[in-house]
C-alpha positions in Angstrom: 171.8 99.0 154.0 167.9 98.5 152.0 165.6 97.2 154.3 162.6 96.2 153.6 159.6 96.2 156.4 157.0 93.6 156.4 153.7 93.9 156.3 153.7 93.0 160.2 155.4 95.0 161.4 154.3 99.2 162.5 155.6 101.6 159.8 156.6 103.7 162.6 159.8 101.7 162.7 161.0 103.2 159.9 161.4 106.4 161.6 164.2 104.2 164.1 165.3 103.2 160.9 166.2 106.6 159.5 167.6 107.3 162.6 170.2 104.8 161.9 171.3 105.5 158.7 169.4 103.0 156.8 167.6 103.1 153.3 164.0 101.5 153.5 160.7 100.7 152.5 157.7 99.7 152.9 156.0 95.8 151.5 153.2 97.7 150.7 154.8 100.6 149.0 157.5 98.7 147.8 154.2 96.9 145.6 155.0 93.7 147.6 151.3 93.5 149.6 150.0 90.0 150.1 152.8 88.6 148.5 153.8 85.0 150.5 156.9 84.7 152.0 158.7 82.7 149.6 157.7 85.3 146.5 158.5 88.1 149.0 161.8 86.9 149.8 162.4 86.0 145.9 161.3 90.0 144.7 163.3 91.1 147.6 166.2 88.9 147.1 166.6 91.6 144.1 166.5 94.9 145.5 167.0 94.8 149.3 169.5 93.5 151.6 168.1 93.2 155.0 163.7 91.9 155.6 162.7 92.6 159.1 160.1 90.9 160.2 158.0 89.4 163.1 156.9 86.2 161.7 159.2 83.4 163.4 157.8 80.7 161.4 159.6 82.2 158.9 162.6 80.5 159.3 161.1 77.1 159.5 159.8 77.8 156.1 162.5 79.2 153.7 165.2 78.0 152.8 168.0 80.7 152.7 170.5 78.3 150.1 171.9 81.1 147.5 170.0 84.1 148.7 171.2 87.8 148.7 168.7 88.9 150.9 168.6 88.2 155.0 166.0 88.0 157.4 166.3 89.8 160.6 163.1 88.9 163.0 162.3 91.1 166.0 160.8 88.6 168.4 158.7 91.3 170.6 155.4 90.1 173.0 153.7 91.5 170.0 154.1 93.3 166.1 152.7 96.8 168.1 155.4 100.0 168.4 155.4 99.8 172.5 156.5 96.3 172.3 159.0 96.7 169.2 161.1 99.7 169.7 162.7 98.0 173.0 164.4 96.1 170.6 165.4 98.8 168.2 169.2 98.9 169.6 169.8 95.0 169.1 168.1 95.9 165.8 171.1 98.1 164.8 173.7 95.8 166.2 172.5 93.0 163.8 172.5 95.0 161.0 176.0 95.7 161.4 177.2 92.4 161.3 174.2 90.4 159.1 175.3 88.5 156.6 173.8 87.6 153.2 171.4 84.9 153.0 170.9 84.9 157.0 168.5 84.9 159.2 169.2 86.2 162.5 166.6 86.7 165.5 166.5 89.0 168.5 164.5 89.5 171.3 163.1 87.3 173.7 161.9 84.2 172.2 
């Protein structure tokens, strides 16, 4: 699975990422910086199948109608490693079972 990591989220999670199998990148190295979340999910809509994020507006804001790419947001206390890697196994389970054009949240809300 291509994931891409948003901008919000600590690049150490990419490491958890590896760890699972999983092709990623980077917003910022992936040339997507600053980009709003409609454009971001359009350029990644391309390329990527999976965008993990911790913005849970996000949802609210896009609609999903005919999309490629899904959403998975990791609603941690905050976007910092200590608080996201507790939810790195649910991570994985979602990823096996995401579907196309979804968004799907875990964690605590």
């Amino acid at each position: 699975m291509k994931i891409l990591i948003d901008e919000c989220l600590p690049d150490a999670l990419k490491e958890n990422l590896d760890a699972l199998g999983h092709e990623w990148q980077t917003v910022r190295k992936a040339g997507f910086g600053s980009k709003k979340n409609g454009e971001l999910l359009t350029l990644a809509d391309a390329q990527w199948d999976v965008l993990l994020t911790s913005d849970r507006n996000i949802n609210y804001r896009q609609n999903m109608t005919g999309r490629r790419v899904s959403i998975l947001i990791l609603c941690a206390k905050s976007n910092r490693m200590k608080d996201s890697l507790p939810l790195m196994s649910a991570c994985a389970k979602a990823l096996d079972s995401i579907e196309a054009g979804k968004i799907v949240e875990i964690g605590p809300l």
